[in-house]
C-alpha positions as CSV (number, residue, x, y, z in Angstrom):
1,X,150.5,-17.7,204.7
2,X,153.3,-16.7,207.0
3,X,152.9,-12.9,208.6
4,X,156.2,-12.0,206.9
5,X,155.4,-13.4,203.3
6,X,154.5,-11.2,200.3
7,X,151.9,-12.4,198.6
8,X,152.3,-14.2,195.4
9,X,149.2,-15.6,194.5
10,X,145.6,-14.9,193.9
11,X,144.3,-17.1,197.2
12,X,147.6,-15.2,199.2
13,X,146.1,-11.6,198.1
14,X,142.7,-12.7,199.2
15,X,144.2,-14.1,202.5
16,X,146.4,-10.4,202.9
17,X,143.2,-8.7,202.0
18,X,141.1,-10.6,204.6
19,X,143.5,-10.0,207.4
20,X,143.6,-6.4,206.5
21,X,139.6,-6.6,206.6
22,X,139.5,-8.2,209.9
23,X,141.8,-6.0,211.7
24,X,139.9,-3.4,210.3
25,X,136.5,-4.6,211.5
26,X,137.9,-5.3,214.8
27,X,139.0,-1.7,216.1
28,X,135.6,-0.6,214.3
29,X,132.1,-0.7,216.8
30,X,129.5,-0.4,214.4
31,X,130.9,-3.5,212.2
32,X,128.1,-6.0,213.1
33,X,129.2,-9.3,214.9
34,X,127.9,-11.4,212.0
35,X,129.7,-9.2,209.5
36,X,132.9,-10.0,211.4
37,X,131.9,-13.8,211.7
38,X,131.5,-14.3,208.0
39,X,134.7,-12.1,207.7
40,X,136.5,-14.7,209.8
41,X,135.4,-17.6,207.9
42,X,136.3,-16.5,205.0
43,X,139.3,-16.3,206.3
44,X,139.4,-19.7,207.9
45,X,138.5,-21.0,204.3
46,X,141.3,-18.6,202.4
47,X,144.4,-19.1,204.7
48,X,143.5,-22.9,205.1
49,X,143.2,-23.6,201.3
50,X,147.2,-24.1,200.5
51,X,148.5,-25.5,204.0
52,X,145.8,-28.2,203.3
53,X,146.9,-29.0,200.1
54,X,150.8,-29.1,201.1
55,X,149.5,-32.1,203.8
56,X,147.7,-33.9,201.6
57,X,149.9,-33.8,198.1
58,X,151.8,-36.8,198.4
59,X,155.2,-36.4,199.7
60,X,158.2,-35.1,197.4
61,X,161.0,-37.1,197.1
62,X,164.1,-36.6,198.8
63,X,166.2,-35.0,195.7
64,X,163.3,-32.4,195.8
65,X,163.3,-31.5,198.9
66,X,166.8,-31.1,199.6
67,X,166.7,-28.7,195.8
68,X,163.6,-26.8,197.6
69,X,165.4,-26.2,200.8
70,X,168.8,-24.7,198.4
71,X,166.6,-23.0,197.1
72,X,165.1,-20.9,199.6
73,X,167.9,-20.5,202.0
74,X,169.9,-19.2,198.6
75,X,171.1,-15.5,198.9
76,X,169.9,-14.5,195.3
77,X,170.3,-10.6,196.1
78,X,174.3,-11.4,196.5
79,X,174.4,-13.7,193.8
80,X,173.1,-11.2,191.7
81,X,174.7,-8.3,192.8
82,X,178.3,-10.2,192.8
83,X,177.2,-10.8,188.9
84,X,176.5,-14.5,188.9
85,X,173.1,-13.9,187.6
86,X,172.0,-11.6,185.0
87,X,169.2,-10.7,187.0
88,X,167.7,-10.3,190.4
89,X,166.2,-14.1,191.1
90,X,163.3,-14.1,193.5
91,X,163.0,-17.5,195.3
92,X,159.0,-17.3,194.9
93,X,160.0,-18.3,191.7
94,X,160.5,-22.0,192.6
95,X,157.7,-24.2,191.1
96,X,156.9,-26.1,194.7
97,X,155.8,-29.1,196.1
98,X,152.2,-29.3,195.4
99,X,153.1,-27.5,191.5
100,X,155.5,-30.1,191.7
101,X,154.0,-33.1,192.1
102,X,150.4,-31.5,189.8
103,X,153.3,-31.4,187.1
104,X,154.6,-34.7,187.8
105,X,150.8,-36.1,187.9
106,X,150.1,-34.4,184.4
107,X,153.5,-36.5,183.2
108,X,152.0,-39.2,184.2
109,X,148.2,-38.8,182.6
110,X,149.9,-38.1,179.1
111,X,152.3,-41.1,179.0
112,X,154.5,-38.3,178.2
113,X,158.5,-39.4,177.0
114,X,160.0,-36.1,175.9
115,X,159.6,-32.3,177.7
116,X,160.4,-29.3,176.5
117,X,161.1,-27.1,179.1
118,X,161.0,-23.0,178.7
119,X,163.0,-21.8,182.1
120,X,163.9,-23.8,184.7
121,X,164.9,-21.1,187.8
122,X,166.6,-24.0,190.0
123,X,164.9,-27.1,188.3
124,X,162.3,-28.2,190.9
125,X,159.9,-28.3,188.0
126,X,162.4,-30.0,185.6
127,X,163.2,-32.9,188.1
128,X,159.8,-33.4,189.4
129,X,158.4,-34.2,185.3
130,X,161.7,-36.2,184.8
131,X,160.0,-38.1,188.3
132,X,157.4,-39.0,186.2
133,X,159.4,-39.9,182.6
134,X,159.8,-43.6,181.8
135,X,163.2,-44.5,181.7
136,X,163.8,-44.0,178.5
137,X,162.5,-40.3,178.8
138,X,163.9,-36.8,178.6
139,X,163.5,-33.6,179.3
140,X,165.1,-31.0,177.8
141,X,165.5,-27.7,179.8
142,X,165.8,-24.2,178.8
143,X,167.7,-21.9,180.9
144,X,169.4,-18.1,180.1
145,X,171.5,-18.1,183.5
146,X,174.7,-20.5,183.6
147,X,174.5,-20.0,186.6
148,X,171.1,-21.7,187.5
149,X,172.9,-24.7,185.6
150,X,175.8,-25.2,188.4
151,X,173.1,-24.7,191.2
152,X,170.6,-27.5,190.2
153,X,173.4,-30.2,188.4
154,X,174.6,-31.7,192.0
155,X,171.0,-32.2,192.7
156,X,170.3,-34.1,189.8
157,X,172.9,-35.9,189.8
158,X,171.6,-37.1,193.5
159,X,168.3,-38.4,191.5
160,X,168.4,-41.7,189.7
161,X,165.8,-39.6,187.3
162,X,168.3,-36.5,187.2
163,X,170.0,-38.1,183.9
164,X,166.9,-37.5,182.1
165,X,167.6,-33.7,182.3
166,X,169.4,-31.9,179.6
167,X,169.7,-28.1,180.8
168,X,170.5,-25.6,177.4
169,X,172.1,-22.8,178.2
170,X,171.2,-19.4,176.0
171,X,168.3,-17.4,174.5
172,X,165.1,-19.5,174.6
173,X,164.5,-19.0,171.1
174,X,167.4,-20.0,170.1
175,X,167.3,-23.4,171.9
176,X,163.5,-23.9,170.0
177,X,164.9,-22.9,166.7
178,X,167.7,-25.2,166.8
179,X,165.5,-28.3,168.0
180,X,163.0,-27.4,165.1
181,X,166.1,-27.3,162.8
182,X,166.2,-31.1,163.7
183,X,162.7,-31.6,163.8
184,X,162.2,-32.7,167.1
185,X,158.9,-32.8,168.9
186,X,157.5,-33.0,172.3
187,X,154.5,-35.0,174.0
188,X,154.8,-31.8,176.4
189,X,155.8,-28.2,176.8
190,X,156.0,-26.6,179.9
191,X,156.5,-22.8,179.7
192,X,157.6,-20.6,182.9
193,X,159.9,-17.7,181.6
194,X,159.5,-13.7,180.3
195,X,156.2,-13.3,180.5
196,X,156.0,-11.0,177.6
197,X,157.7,-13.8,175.5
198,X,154.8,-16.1,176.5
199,X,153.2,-15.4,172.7
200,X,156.3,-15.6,171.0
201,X,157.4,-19.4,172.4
202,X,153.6,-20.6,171.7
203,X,153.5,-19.1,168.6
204,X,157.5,-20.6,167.4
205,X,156.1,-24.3,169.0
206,X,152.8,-24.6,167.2
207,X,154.1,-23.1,163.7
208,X,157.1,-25.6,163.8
209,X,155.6,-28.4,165.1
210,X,158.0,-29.0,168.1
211,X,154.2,-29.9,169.6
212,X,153.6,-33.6,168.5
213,X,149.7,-34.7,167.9
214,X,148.2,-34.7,171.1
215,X,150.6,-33.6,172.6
216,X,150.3,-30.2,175.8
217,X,151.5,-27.4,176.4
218,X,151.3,-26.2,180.0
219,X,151.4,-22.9,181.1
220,X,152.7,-21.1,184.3
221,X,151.4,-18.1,186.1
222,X,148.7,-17.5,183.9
223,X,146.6,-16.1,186.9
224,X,149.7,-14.3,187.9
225,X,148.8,-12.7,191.5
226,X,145.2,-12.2,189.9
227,X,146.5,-9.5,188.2
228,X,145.5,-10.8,184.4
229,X,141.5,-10.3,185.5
230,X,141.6,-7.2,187.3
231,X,140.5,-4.4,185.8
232,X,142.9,-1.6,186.9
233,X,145.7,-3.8,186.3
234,X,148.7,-2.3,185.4
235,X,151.2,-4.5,185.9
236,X,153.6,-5.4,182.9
237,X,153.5,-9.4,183.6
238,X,149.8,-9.3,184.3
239,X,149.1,-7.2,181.1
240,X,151.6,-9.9,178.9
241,X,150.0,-12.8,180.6
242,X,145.9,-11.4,180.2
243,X,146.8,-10.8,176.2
244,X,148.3,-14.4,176.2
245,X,145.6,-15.8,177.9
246,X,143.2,-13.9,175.0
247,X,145.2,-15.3,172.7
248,X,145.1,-18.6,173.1
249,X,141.0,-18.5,174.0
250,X,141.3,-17.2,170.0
251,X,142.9,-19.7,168.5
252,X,141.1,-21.6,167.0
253,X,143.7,-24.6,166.5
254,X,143.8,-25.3,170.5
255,X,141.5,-25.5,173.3
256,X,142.7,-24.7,176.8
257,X,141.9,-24.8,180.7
258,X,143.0,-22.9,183.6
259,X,143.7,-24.5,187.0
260,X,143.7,-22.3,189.8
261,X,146.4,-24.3,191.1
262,X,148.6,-21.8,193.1
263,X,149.6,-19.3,190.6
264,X,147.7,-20.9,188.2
265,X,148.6,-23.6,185.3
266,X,146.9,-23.4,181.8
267,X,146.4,-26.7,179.8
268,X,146.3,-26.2,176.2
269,X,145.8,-29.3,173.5
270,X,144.8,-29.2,169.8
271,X,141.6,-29.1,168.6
272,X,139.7,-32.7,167.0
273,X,140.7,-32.3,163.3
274,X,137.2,-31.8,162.5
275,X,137.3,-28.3,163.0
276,X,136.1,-26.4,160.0
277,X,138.8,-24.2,160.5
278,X,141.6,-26.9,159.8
279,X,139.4,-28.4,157.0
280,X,139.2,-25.4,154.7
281,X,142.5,-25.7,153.1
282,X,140.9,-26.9,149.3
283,X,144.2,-29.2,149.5
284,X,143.4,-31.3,152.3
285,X,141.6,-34.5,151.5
286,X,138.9,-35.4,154.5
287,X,138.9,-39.1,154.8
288,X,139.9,-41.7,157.6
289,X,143.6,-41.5,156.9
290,X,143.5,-37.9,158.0
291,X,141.6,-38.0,160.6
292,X,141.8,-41.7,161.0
293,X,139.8,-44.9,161.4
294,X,136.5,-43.3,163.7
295,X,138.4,-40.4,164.8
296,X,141.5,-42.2,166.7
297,X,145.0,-42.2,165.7
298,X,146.7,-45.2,165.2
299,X,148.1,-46.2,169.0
300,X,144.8,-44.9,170.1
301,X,143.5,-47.8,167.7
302,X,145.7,-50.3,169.0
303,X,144.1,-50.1,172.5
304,X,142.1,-52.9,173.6
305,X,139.9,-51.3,176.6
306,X,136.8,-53.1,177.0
307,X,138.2,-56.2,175.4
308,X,138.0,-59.6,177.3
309,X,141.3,-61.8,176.5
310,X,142.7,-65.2,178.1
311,X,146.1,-66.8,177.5
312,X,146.6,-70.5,178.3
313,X,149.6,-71.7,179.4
314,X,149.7,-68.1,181.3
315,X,151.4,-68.8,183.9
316,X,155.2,-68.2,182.6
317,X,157.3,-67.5,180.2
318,X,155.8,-66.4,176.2
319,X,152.1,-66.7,178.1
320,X,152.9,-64.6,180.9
321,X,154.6,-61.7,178.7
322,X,150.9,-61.9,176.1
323,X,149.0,-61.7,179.4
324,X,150.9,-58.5,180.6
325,X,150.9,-56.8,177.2
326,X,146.9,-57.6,176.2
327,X,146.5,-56.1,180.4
328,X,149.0,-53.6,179.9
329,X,146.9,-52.6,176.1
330,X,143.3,-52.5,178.3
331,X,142.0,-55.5,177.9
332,X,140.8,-57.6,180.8
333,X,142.5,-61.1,181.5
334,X,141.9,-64.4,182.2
335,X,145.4,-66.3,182.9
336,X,144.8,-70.2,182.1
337,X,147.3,-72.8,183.0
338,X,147.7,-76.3,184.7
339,X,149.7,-75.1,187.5
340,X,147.1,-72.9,189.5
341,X,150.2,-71.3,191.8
342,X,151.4,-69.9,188.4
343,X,148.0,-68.2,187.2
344,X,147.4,-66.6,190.7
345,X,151.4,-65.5,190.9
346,X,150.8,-63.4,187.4
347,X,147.1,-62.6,187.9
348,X,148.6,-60.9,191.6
349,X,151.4,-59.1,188.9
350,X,148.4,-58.0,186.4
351,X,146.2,-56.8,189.6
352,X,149.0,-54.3,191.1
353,X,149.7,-53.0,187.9
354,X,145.8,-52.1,187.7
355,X,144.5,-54.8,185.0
356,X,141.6,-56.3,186.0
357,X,142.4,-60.7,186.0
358,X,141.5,-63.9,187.0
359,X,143.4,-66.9,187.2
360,X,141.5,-70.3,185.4
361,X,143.4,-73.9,186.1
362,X,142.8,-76.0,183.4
363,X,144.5,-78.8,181.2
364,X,143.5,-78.0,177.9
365,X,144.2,-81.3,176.7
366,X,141.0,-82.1,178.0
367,X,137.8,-81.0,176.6
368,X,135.8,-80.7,179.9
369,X,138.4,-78.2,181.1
370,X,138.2,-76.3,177.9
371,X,134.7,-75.9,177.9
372,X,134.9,-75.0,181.9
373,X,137.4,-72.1,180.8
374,X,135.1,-70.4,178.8
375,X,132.0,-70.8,180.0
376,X,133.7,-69.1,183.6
377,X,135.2,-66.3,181.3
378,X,131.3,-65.4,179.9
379,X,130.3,-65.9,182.9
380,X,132.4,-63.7,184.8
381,X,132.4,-60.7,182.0
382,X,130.1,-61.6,179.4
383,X,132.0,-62.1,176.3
384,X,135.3,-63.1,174.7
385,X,137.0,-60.8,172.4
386,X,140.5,-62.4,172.3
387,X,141.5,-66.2,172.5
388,X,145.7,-66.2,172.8
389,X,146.0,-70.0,172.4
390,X,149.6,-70.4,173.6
391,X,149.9,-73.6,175.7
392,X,152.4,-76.2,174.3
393,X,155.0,-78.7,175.3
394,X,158.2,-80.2,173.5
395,X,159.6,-83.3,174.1
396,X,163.1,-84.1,172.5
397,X,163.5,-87.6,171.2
398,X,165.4,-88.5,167.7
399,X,162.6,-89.8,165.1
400,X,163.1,-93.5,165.1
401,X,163.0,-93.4,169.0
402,X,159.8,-91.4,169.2
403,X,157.5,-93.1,171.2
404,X,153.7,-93.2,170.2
405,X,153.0,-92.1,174.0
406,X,155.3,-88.6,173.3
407,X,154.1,-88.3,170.2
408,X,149.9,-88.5,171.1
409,X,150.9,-86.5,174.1
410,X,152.2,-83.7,171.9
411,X,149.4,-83.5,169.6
412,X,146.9,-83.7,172.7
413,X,148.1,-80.7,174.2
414,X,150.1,-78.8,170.9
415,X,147.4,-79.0,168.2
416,X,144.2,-81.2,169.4
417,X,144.1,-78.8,172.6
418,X,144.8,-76.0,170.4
419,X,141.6,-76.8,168.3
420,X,139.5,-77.4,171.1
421,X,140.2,-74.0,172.4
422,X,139.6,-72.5,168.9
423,X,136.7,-74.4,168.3
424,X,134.9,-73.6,171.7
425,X,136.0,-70.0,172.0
426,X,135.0,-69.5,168.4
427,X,131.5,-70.7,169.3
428,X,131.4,-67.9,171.2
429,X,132.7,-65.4,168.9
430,X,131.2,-66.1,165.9
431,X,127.9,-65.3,168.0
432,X,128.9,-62.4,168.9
433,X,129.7,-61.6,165.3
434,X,133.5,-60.7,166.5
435,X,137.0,-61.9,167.6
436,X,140.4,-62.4,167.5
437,X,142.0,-65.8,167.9
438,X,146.0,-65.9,168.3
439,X,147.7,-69.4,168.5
440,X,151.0,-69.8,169.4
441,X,153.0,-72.1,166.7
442,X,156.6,-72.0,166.3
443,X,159.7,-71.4,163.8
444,X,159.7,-75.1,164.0
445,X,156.9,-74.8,161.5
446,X,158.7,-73.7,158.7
447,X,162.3,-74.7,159.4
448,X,164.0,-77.8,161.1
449,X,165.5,-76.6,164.6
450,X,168.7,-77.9,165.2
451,X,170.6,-80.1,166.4
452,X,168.3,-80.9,168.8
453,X,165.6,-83.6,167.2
454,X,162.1,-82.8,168.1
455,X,159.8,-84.7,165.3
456,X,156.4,-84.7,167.5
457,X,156.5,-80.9,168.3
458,X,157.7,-80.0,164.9
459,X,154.9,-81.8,163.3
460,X,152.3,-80.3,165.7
461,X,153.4,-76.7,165.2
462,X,153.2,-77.2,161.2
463,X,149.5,-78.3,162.4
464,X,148.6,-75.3,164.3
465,X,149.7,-73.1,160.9
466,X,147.4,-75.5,158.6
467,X,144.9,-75.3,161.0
468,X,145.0,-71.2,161.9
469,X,144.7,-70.8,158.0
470,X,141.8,-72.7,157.8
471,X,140.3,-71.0,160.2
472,X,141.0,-67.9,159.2
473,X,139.5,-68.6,155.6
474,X,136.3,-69.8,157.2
475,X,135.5,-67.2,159.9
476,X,136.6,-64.1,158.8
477,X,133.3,-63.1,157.0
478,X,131.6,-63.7,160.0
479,X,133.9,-61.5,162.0
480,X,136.3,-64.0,163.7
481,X,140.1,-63.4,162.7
482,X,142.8,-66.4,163.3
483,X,146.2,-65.3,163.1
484,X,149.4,-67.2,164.6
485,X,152.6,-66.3,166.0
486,X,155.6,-68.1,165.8
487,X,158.3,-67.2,167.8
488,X,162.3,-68.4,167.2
489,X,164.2,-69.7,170.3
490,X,162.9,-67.6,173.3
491,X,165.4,-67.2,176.6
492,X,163.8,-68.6,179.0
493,X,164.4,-70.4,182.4
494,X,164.3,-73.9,180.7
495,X,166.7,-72.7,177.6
496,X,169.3,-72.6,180.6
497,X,169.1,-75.7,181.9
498,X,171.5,-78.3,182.4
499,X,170.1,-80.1,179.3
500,X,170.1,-77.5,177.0
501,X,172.8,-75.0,178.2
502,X,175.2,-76.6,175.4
503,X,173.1,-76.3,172.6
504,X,173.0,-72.1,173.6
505,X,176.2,-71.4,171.4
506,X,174.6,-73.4,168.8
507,X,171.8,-71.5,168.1
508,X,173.2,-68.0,168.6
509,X,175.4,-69.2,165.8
510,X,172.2,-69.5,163.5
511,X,170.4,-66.2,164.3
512,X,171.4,-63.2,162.8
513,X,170.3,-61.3,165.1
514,X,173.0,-62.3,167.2
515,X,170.9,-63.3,170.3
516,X,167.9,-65.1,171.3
517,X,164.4,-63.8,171.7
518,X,163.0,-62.4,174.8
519,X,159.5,-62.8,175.9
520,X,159.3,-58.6,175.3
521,X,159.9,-59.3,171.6
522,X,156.4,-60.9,171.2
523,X,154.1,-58.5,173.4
524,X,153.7,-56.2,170.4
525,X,153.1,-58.6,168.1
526,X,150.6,-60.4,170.0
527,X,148.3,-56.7,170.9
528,X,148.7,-56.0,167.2
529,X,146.7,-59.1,166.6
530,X,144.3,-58.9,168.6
531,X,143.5,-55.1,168.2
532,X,140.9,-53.3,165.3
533,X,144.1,-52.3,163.0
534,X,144.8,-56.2,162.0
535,X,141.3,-56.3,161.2
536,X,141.8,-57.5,157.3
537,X,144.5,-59.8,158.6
538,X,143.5,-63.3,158.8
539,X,145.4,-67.1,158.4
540,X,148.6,-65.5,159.0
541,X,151.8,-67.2,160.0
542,X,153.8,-63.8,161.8
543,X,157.2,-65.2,162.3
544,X,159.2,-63.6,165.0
545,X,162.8,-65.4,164.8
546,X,165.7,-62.7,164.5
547,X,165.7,-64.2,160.3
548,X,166.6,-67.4,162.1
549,X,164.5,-69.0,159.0
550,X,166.3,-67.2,156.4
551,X,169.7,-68.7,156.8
C-alpha cells in the first residue's frame, strides 16, 4: 500500500494497523525482539498480499488500462464542484485490474450472454465482463451520472468488445422496472451502487425474475473496509451492507459465498428446486418436468461429458463441424478419415480448444480398417457411446452411363461401409447396454437433386435410411438408438468448384431458404442425437434442407 493511500479495504486496514503497530513497538524497549519479528511478518504477509496478486493476474487489456489510468489522474473534486456530477466521485471507486479480470473470469465460468449491470462509476467493470461476452453478448449498464456516460464512451468505443455495452442513464430502479416490463432476464447481475439500495435491487431482481435459472448475482463491497463484521461499526455503508449480507444468509431461495477479493465480491445462486421451502406451494406439481429429468435442466441434459464419440470422414467439411460440436458438447473424440493430414489438422483444432481427440486413418470401405477403428477407440478409452457415421462420396454420372465400377464404389464406401461401422460399433454398444448411432444420409433420399444426375449416391443414401430404421427398430430395447441426418446442399469447398460453380444459382433457386446450408446448421442437430433428451427417438430420418424437399 502506498504511504500516501487511505485505506480502502480490509487487508489495507490490517496493513495501516500493522505499520502503526510496528512503529509503535519500535520507539518502545520493553517490546520483546520476537514480539517485533512476528509483528514484521505479519506485515511482510499483509502488505505483500495485493502487489502479488496485481503481478500475477493476467494482464488487462489495453482499452482497460488506458480507462484505469483516466480514471485515476481524473480531477473528480472539480468535476463535482463545477456540477458535472451529482456527487463527489472517489476514484477508489474503480473496480481494478485484479476485480477486473475475477469479473471477467466469473463471465467466463457461467457462459454468461447477457449482464445486468447496477452502477458503473467509469466502466472498468462493465468493459472487463463485456471482455468475456461471446460476440453475440451484452451488457446492459446502469448509471445515475450522465456524466460518467461521456467519460467511459470514447473508451469503449476503442474496444472491439465496447459495442456490447449499453449504458442507461437514470434511477436504477427505474432501468429494472422497465426491463422487467419487457421481461428480460440475465445469466448475471453485478451490483456496485448505494449501498443502502443493495436490498431493494436484490429484492426487485429475484421477485421479477430479471435473474434467469441458474443464473448469479454478484455482489460488490460486501466486506466494505471490514466494517460489515466489526462490532462497533457505525458506519452507514457498513451497517446497509452487514443487514444485506444477513439478508441474503436468510433467504432461503439462494445460497451465497463471499470472496475476500479486495473489497470483497459475494456470489449468490438459487437454491436446487428441492428445497422444501419452494415445494410447499399445494399448487406446484413435483415431478421431472419441474425439476427435470435427474435434477438437470434441459441444456444441462444435452451435455455429453464423459461420452466417447468418433466421426468418420472427420477430417473436413459436415465431419469436421460433428467432431467440433460432439468436443465442443463434452464428449471425447476420435476423428476417422482416409487422409491422416486431415484427422491430425482437426484433432490439433479440437486439442487447443481443450477437447480431448485422436486422430484414426482408416478406409471404411474395408472391414479390417473398421474393425482396427474401434478396437483403438476401446482401447484408448474403454467404451463407445456415440458412432457419427458420416463418411461418403458422390460421383456424378447420368443413369445409362453409370458404370458398375462407380456404382459398387459408392455402395462400398456410402452404405456397405456405413453398415460395417454400425454393425461393429453396435457390437460394442449393445454390450454395454447403451449408444447412439448417427449416420449421415442425404436429402437425396427422399427427393431427386437436380440437375445434376447422381443415380449411385442417390440410391445409396435411400439405403442408409432403410437401413438406420431397421436398426433402430432392432436395438432400441437393448439401449442402442440409430437416428440419421440428412442434410440439403451444404457450402462447402467442393460446391465451389469449377465443376459445380454453375449449378450454385440453380439450387438457391430451389431452397426456400434462400441459401445453402452451412456446416453450423448441422452441429445441433447432430449433439441432440446423440445426447440423453433423444433418448425415445429411434429410426429417424431428421432432414435438415432449408424445405428444399417441400417444393
Amino acid at each position: 500500500m502506498l504511504p500516501d493511500k487511505v485505506p480502502d479495504t480490509p487487508v489495507e486496514v490490517i496493513v495501516d494497523l500493522l505499520i502503526k503497530a510496528k512503529g509503535i513497538a519500535s520507539t518502545c524497549a520493553t517490546v520483546p525482539e520476537e514480539l517485533k519479528s512476528h509483528l514484521q511478518k505479519a506485515l511482510d504477509i499483509a502488505s505483500g498480499l495485493d502487489n502479488y496478486l496485481e503481478k500475477i493476474t493476467t494482464k488487462e487489456s489495453e482499452p482497460l488500462a488506458e480507462l484505469y489510468k483516466k480514471t485515476m489522474s481524473h480531477n473528480w473534486d472539480q468535476v463535482f464542484e463545477e456540477g458535472k456530477t451529482k456527487f463527489r466521485l472517489p476514484k477508489e471507486c474503480i473496480t481494478g485490474h485484479v476485480e477486473g479480470q475475477a469479473l471477467k473470469m466469473l463471465i467466463h465460468m457461467s457462459q454468461a450472454k447477457r449482464v445486468l449491470e447496477i452502477g458503473m462509476f467509469t466502466g472498468y467493470g462493465a468493459l472487463s465482463m463485456a471482455e468475456g461476452l461471446p460476440e453475440d453478448g451484452c451488457l446492459v449498464a446502469c448509471e445515475l451520472e450522465p456524466y460518467l456516460k461521456e467519460f467511459s464512451q470514447p473508451i469503449f468505443e476503442k474496444s472491439p468488445h465496447g459495442k456490447k455495452i449499453t449504458v442507461k442513464i437514470g434511477s436504477a430502479m427505474e432501468t429494472l422496472k422497465e426491463l422487467a416490463a419487457t421481461g428480460d432476464q440475465f445469466d448475471m447481475v453485478f451490483i456496485d451502487a448505494d449501498k443502502n439500495n443493495y436490498i431493494t435491487y436484490y429484492n426487485f431482481i429475484m421477485d421479477n425474475n430479471l435473474l434467469r435459472p441458474q443464473g448469479v448475482i454478484c455482489v460488490d463491497n460486501s466486506l466494505f473496509k471490514a466494517r460489515v463484521y466489526l462490532k462497533d461499526t457505525t458506519d452507514s455503508n457498513g451497517l446497509a451492507l452487514r443487514d444485506f449480507n444477513q439478508f441474503i444468509a436468510n433467504d432461503p431461495r439462494v445460497e451465497q459465498v463471499i470472496i475476500p477479493l479486495r473489497d470483497g465480491i459475494s456470489l449468490i445462486r438459487r437454491v436446487s428446486l428441492t428445497s422444501a421451502h419452494l415445494l410447499s406451494q399445494d399448487d406446484i406439481t413435483d415431478d421431472e418436468v419441474f425439476r427435470g429429468v435427474k435434477g438437470r435442466f434441459i441444456l444441462d441434459r444435452m451435455r455429453l461429458d464423459g461420452k466417447v464419440a468418433y466421426v468418420t470422414g472427420g477430417g473436413q467439411g459436415i465431419g469436421r463441424g460433428f467432431a467440433h460440436a460432439l468436443g465442443e458438447a463434452g464428449a471425447k473424440v476420435a476423428v476417422v478419415d482416409m487422409d491422416q493430414t486431415k484427422a491430425e489438422t482437426v484433432v490439433k483444432e479440437l486439442l487447443l480448444k481443450g477437447i480431448n481427440a485422436i486422430p484414426i486413418t482408416a478406409d471404411i470401405s474395408k472391414s479390417v480398417d473398421v474393425q482396427r477403428m474401434v478396437d483403438t477407440i476401446v482401447s484408448k478409452w474403454g467404451a463407445i457411446h456415440i458412432a457419427c457415421n458420416n463418411a461418403g462420396i458422390n460421383k456424378n454420372s447420368a443413369s445409362e452411363e453409370t458404370s458398375l465400377e462407380e456404382w459398387d464404389q459408392t455402395f462400398s464406401v456410402n452404405l456397405r461401409g456405413m453398415f460395417m461401422c454400425c454393425q461393429v460399433a453396435g457390437r460394442v454398444m449393445l454390450k454395454q447396454g447403451y449408444g447412439k448411432i448417427i449416420n449421415t444420409a442425404s436429402m437425396a433420399s427422399i427427393i431427386v437433386p437436380h440437375p445434376q444426375k447422381q443415380i449411385s449416391y442417390n440410391t445409396s443414401k435411400a439405403g442408409v435410411v432403410k437401413l438406420t430404421q431397421t436398426l433402430g427398430t432392432e436395438w432400441i430395447d437393448r439401449g442402442v438408438r440409430v437416428n440419421c441426418i440428412s442434410p440439403g446442399i451444404v457450402d462447402t469447398p467442393l460446391i465451389h468448384s469449377e465443376d459445380l460453380r454453375p449449378l450454385v444459382q440453380r439450387w438457391l433457386s430451389d431452397i426456400p431458404a434462400g441459401r445453402l446450408a452451412q456446416v453450423t446448421d448441422l452441429q445441433a442437430a447432430v449433439v441432440y442425437l446423440a445426447s440423453d433428451v433423444s433418448n425415445y427417438m429411434t429410426g429417424h430420418n431428421l432432414v435438415i434442407e432449408g424445405g428444399q424437399s417441400l417444393w
